[in-house]
N, C-alpha and C positions, 0 to 999 in steps of 0.2 A: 367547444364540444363538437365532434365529427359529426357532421349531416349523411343521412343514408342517403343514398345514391346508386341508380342503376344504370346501367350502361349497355344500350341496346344496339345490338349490330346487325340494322337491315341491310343485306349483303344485296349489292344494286342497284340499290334505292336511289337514283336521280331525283333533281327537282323536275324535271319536266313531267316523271311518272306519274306525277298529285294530279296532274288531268284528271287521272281514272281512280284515285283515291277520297273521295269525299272527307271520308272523318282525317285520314291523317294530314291531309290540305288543310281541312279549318284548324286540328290540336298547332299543327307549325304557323299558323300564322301570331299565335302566341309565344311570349317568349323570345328565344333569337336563332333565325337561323341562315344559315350559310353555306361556303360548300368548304372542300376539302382537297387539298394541294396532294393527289394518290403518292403513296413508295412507289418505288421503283426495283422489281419487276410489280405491276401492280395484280396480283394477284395474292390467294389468301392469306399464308402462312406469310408470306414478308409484311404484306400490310398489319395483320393481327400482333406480329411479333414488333414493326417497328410503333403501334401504336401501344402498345406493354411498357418498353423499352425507352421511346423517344429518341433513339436514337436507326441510324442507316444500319443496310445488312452487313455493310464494313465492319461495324460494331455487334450487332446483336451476332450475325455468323446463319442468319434464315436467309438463306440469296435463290429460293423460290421454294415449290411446295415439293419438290424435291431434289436431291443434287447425287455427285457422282462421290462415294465413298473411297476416298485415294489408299487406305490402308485395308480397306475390305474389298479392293477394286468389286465392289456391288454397288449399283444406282439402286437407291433407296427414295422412293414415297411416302408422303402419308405416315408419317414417324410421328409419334405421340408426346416422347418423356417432355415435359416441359425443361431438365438440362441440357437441350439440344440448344437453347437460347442460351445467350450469351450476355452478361452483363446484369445490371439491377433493372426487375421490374416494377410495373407500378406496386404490387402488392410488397413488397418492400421498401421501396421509397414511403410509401404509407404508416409501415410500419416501426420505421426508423425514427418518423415523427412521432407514433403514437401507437406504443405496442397493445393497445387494446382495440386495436381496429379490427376487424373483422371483414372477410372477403368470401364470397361465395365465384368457382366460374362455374356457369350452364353450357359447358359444349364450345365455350373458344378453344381453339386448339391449342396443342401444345400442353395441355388440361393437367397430364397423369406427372404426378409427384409435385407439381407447384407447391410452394411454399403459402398455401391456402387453408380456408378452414374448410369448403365444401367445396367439392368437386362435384358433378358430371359429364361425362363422356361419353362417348358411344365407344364398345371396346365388343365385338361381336364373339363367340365361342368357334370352333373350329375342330370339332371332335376327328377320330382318324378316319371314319369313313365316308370324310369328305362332305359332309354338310358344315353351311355355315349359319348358323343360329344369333338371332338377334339378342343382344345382352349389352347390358351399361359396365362401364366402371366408374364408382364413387368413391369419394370418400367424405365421410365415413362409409366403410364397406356395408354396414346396414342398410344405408340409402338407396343403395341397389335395388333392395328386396323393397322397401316402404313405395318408394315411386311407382314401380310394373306390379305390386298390390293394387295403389290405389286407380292408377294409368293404366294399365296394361303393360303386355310389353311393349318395349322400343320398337317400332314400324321402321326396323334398318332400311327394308326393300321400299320404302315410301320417303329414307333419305336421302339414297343416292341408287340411279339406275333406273329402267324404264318406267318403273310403275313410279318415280318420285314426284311426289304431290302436296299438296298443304296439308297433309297428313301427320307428317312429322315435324313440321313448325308448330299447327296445333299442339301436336304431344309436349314438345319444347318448353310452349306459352305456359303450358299446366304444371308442367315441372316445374319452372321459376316462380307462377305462384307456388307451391309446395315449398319451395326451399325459400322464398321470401318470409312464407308464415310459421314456419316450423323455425328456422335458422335466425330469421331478423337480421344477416348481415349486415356490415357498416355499406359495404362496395358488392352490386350485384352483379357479375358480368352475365350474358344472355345474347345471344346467338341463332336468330331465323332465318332462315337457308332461304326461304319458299320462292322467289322473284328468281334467283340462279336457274332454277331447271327451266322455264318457261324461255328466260331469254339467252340460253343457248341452242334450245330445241327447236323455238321459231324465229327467234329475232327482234328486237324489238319496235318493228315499227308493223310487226304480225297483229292482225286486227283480233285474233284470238288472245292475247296479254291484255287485254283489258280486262276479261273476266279474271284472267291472274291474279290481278293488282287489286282486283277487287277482292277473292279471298284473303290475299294479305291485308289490305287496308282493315278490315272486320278485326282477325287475329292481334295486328300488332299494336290497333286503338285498343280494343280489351283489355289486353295487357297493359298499357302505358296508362288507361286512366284507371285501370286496379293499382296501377303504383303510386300513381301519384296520389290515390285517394290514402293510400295507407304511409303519406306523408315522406314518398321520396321524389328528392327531384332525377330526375329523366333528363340524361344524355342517347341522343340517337348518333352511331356512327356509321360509317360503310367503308367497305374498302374498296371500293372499281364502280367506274361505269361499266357497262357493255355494247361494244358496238355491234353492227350488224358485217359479216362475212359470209364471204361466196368462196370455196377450196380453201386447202391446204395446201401448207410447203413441206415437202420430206426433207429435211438437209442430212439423214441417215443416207437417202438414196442415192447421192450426193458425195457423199465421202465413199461408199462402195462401188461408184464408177469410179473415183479416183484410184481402189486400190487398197483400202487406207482401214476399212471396216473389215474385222473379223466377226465371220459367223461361222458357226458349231451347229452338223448336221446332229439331229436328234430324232430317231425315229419316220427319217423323208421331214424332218421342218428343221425350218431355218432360224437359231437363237445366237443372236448380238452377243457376243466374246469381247465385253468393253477391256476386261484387264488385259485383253490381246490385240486388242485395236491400236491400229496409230492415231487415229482418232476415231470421235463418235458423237453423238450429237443427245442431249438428252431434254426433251420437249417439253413446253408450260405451257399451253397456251398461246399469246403472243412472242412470247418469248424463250429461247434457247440458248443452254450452256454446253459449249463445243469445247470439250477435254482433246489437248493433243500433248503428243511425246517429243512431238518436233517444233521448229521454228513455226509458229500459225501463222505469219506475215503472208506467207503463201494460198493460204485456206482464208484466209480472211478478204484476198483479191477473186480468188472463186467464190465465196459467197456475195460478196459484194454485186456480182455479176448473174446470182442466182435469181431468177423470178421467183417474186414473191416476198422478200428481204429487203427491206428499207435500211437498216443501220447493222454495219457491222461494228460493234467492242473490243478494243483490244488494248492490251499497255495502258497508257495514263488516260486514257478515256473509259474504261473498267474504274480505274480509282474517281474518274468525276463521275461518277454515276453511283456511287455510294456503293459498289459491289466488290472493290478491293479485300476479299478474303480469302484463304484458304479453299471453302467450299467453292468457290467460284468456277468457271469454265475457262480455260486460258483465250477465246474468246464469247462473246455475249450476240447473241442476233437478236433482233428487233424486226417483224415482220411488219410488213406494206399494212396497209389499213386498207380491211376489208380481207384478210387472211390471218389465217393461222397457223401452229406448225404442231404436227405430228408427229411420231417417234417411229413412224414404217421403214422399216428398210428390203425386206422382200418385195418383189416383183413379180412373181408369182403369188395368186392368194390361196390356191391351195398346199402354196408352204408356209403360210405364216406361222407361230407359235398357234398350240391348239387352246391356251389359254385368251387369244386376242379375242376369239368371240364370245368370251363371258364379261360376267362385272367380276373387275379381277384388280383392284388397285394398287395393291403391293407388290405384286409381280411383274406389271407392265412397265417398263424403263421410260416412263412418260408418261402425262395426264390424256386420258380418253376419252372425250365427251360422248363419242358415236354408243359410252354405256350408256344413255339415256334411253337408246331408241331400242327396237325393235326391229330385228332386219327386216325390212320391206318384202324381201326377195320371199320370207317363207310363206307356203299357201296359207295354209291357215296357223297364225301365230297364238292364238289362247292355245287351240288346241296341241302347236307342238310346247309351246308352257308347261299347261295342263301336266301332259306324256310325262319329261323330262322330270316335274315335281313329281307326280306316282313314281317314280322308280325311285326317286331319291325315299319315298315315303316307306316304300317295304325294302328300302333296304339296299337297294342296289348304288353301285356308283358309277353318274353318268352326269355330262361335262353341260351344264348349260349355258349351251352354246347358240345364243341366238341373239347376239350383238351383230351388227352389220360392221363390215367393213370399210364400205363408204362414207370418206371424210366430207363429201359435198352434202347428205344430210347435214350438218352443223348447219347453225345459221348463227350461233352470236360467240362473241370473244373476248379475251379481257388481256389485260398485260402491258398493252404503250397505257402513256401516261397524255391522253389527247385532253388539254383544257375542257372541250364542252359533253365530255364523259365522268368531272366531274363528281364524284362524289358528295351527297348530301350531311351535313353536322345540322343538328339542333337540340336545343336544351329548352325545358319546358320554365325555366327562371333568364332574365333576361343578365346576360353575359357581353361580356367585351369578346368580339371576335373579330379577326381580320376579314377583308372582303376571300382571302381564300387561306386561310391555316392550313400551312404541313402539316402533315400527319405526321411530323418528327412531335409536334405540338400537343398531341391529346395525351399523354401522358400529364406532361403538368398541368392540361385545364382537368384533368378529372382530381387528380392532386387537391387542386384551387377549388373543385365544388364540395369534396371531402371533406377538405381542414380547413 
């Protein structure tokens, strides 16, 4: 008979973090735990899809949290349909063994049409004048409506972007009870953001992440000993350490001294023309996928010689790195440790896109962290908040714009694949585990605690 089972993904969660976590220090030292051999690019959407799948982004087709769309020439983000993965996931594999299994996901990506029995995701509304409204998508579509009943609604602005806080891992934690108790799935998946925002905004050896880790420590034992009281075993995974970073690398800026980047005046600002680029550079994080139309042997020896670029990919070192696809970049950069790379290509900042200083995730040809912050530079920042929400409130449409520009706020990063960044496994039943399991591997240990 399949055991229920939940599968918790504290997104950052190092062993060394448990310093400052009490209760989830003492719950792991029961049971077995371990760390985790990261995918590669180690960031989310590869890591989530390769630990689905079990297998590389060769296979599944997720080769970072965004990639460059060759027949829409559009760089697309933050894409949702779960057929964007490629291959059998676990909720199949599962079910192939035992079609009366049951699956709930809370908010892993990739969430919308899986082949699941409940869904949650964050899918926000977008009315035409220009507000963006927090809102779920479930399934069942009633879920919707029962959750932001009993919870409230979704605290989008508390998931992602300045104000993000244990706000929205709280709301998370209450949702997965709700669909625990109402749904009783066989397979829980469950997804708490809250450690991400702190250690990119300060870094993690910032003497203010302790209180962090303390918020979460509270949240994620609630939950894990609410599950396991109601008789399932607990799998905890993660996908990335974070290291601590000082600047960023443009390799847009880079290919536009060369010549090589088209941009498209609009309005006095300047917007990346990838389908007319001869190449372009599109940013994760630690890692970058550089699309070109020509020989990149060439571009590959100018990056190599760029500050700030440890490893440049290309040809049969693209295929041993598990990223031989379609979506891929004809070549792959890998930044120095202790940087990371950006998707700027202006030089001037009052021509950037007028979207770069909002939270703006779909639109930016590259992952933004500088959403988290708040420009420094504005005098008083509630107060131009405040302003910018009143107009949006009666009515008016006006651009909140109050993201800074400056990459050297950042302080953490994610992407190389550094041993002592590490990734934390543990299961609250004592399990055979390697001193460090791929993460090609949690697919069949969730399998194995399942059936």
């Amino acid at each position: 008979m399949p055991h229920r089972t939940a599968v918790i993904n504290l997104v950052a969660l190092t062993s060394d973090q448990l310093a400052d976590m009490p209760r989830l220090s003492a719950l792991t030292t029961q049971g077995t735990r371990g760390k985790l051999q990261p995918a590669f690019p180690a960031v989310t959407c590869v890591s989530q899809a390769t630990m689905s799948t079990g297998t590389t982004p060769s296979s599944h087709g997720i080769v970072g949290n965004g990639w460059y769309d060759r027949d829409r020439a559009a760089i697309q983000f933050w894409q949702q349909s779960n057929h964007l993965i490629q291959g059998e996931q676990i909720q199949d594999r599962l079910r192939r063994i035992d079609p009366d299994i049951s699956v709930a996901n809370c908010f892993w990506w990739f969430a919308m049409y899986a082949n699941v029995d409940v869904t949650v995701t964050p899918r926000p509304m977008y009315p035409a004048d220009g507000r963006k409204i927090p809102d779920l998508w479930t399934q069942p579509p009633q879920l919707r409506h029962a959750l932001q009943k009993e919870l409230g609604q979704f605290p989008l602005f508390r998931f992602w972007g300045p104000a993000a806080d244990i706000t929205s891992t709280r709301w998370i934690a209450d949702a997965v009870r709700h669909v625990d108790r109402t749904d009783d799935p066989t397979l829980l998946l469950a997804y708490l953001p809250h450690l991400d925002y702190g250690l990119q905004k300060l870094g993690p050896q910032h003497p203010g992440m302790a209180a962090q880790r303390r918020l979460l420590d509270d949240v994620a034992s609630d939950l894990i000993e609410d599950l396991i009281g109601r008789g399932r075993r607990v799998l905890l995974v993660n996908e990335y350490g974070i290291g601590e970073v000082q600047g960023d690398v443009a390799p847009n800026r880079l290919l536009r001294d060369l010549g090589l980047l088209a941009i498209r005046d609009e309005q006095g600002r300047e917007m990346l023309d990838a389908g007319f680029s001869r190449a372009f550079a599109v940013a994760d994080h630690q890692v970058a996928h550089v699309y070109a139309q020509d020989d990149p042997e060439p571009l590959a020896e100018a990056f190599a010689a760029l500050d700030g670029v440890d490893q440049v990919l290309w040809g049969d070192a693209i295929d041993r790195a598990g990223l031989c696809h379609t979506r891929c970049g004809d070549l792959v950069l890998v930044a120095s440790k202790g940087r990371w790379f950006s998707h700027d290509w202006w030089n001037d900042p009052s021509r950037a896109p007028d979207w770069q200083r909002t939270v703006d995730i779909h639109r930016k040809p590259g992952y933004d962290p500088r959403e988290l912050f708040i420009d420094p530079g504005l005098r008083a920042p509630q107060l131009a908040v405040g302003w910018r929400l009143l107009k949006r409130r009666i009515g008016l449409r006006t651009l909140m714009d109050v993201i800074p520009l400056d990459a050297s706020l950042v302080r953490g990063s994610h992407g190389r694949t550094d041993p002592e960044l590490d990734p934390l496994i543990w299961c609250s039943e004592s399990i055979d585990l390697p001193e460090r399991l791929p993460m090609t591997g949690v697919a069949s240990l969730i399998e194995d605690l399942v059936v």
